[in-house]
N, C-alpha and C positions, 0 to 999 in steps of 0.2 A: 295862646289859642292853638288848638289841635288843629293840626291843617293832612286833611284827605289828598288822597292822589285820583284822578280822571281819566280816563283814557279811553280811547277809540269811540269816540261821543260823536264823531264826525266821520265815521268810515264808509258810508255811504252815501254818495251828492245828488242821488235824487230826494234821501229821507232828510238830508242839508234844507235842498227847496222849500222841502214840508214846512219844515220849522221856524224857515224863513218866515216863507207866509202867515204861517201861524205864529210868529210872532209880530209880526207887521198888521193882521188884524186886531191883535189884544192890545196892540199899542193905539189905532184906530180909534178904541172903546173911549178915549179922553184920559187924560190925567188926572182922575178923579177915580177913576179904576188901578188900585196896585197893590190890592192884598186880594186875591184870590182864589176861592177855593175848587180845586179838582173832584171827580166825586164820578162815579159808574153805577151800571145796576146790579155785575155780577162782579165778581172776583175775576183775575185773567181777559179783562178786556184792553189792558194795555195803559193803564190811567197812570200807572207809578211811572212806566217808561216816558210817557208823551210829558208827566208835568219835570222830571229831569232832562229831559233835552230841552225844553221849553225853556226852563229856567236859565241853563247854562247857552244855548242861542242869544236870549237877552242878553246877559253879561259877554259875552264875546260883542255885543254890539256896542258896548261900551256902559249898560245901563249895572247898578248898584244888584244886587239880584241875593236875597233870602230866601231857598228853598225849606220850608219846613216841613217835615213828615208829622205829621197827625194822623197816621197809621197806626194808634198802639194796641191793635188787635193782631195784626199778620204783616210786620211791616215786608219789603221786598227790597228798600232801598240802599239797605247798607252791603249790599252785593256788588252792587255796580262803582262800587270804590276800592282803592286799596287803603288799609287803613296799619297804622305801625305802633301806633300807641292804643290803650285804653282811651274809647270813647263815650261821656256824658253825654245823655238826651233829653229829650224834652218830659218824660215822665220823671226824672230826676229832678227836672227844675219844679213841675208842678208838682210835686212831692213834697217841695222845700230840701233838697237832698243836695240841691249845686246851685250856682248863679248863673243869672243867664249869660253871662261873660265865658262860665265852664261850658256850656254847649253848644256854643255858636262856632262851628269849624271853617275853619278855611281853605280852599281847593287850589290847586295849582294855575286853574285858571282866573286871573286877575277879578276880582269884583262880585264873585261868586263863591256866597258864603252857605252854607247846611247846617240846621239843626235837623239829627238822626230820633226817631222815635222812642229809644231808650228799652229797657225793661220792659215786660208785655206786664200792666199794670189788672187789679182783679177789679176797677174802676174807670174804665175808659172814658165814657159819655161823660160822667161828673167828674173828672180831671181836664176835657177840653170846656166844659160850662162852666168852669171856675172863675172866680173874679183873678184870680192868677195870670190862667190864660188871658181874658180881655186886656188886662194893664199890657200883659207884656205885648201884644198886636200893636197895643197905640205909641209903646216906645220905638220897636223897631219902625215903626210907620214913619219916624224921623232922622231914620239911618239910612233906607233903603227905597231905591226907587218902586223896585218892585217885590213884593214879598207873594210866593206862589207858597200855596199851601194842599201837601196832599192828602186825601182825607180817605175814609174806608166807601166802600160799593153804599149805597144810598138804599137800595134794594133791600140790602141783607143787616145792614145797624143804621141807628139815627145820627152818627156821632157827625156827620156833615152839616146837618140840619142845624146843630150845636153850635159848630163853628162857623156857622155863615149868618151867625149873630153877628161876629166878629169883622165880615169881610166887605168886600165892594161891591163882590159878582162873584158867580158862582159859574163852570162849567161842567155841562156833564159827556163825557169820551164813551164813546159807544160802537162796541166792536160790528162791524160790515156781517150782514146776512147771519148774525146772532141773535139778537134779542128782539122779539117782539115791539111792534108797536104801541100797543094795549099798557106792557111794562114799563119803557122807556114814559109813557104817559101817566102812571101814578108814580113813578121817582120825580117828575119833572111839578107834578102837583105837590108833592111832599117836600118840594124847595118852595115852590110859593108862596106855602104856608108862614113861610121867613120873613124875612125882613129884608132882604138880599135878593137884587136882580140878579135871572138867568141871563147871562152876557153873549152865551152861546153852547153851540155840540161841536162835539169833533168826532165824524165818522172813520175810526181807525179799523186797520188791520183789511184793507179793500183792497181785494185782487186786482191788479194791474191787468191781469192778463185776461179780463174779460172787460177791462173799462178801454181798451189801450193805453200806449205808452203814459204821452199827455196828459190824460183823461183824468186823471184820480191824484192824490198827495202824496202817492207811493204805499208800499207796502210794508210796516214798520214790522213785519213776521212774527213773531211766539215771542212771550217774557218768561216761560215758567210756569212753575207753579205757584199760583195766589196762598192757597189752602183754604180752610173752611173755617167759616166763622162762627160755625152753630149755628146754636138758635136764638143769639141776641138779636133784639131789636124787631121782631117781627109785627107788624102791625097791620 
């Protein structure tokens, strides 16, 4: 097993709090919620950063923890690791190109395992709607307490929609004084359409300094750049 290195996931103890809480409510949801998919309306709302700290919070708390990136449009997540070997992904596996044993990585920190999104594939949507992908959700679902799954903007491809065939709940992360109301209300209609409860939002990226100190989850600042998806998936 390829094992990633971690680092500076906790350099700040108010966005600690954040995570806290925010994992203390997802755990809230019952034990029938632990495969779950992340999902935004735009690109750059902070959705790769919140479901990686998410993930690795749980696991520091002692729970089993499967991050999977179902990014294979623009992924963002293999940045925030160091990596010293060649790494196999999840487009590899639903390719039939590696085993799911090649892409399951392992992190320095204990219980906290990633599979990285792999090759940007010229079939995203129909590689995460694969009978492929469902088997392999219902294996890990007996390895790991909790399996977080992150998925593309909801907004701009369907490939969310796809995978939350797969999951228990769905959350949608939506950046502070960004996205319209109107918007956030036909992503939120285009998970319904699923089979998969909305579990919750997570209002990210909220200036502190107009909520005060207290007031807010903190300020999780800029990731980057997302980039552009085109024109898939528009409906």
């Amino acid at each position: 097993m390829v094992k990633v290195k971690i680092s500076d996931w906790k350099a700040d103890s108010s966005m600690d709090e954040a995570y806290k809480a925010l994992r203390t409510n997802i755990q809230f949801c019952g034990a029938d919620k632990k495969v779950i998919a992340f999902t935004s309306c735009t690109p750059n709302e902070g959705k790769s950063n919140v479901t990686f700290h998410l993930a690795a919070s749980l696991a520091e708390s002692g729970k089993s923890v499967l991050l999977i990136d179902a990014d294979l449009r623009k992924s963002v997540l293999m940045g925030k690791v160091q990596v010293e070997e060649e790494v196999k992904g999840l487009t590899h596996y639903l390719s039939k190109q590696a085993k799911l044993s090649d892409v399951i990585c392992a992190t320095n920190l204990p219980k906290f395992h990633i599979i990285f999104s792999g090759v940007v594939p010229p079939n995203p949507a129909e590689l995460l709607g694969s009978r492929l992908f469902k088997d392999m959700i219902r294996l890990v679902r007996d390895v790991y307490d909790y399996i977080i799954i992150d998925t593309p903007p909801l907004g701009r491809v369907i490939d969310c929609a796809v995978v939350a065939d797969s999951c228990d709940g769905t959350v949608i992360v939506i950046e502070s004084g960004s996205i319209s109301y109107h918007f956030v209300q036909e992503v939120k209609a285009q998970l319904e359409k699923t089979n998969c409860p909305i579990i919750g939002a997570i209002l990210n990226k909220v200036d502190t300094k107009e909520y005060g100190k207290y007031g807010k989850y903190g300020k999780y600042g800029k990731y980057g750049k997302y980039g552009k998806y085109g024109e898939y998936g528009k409906y």
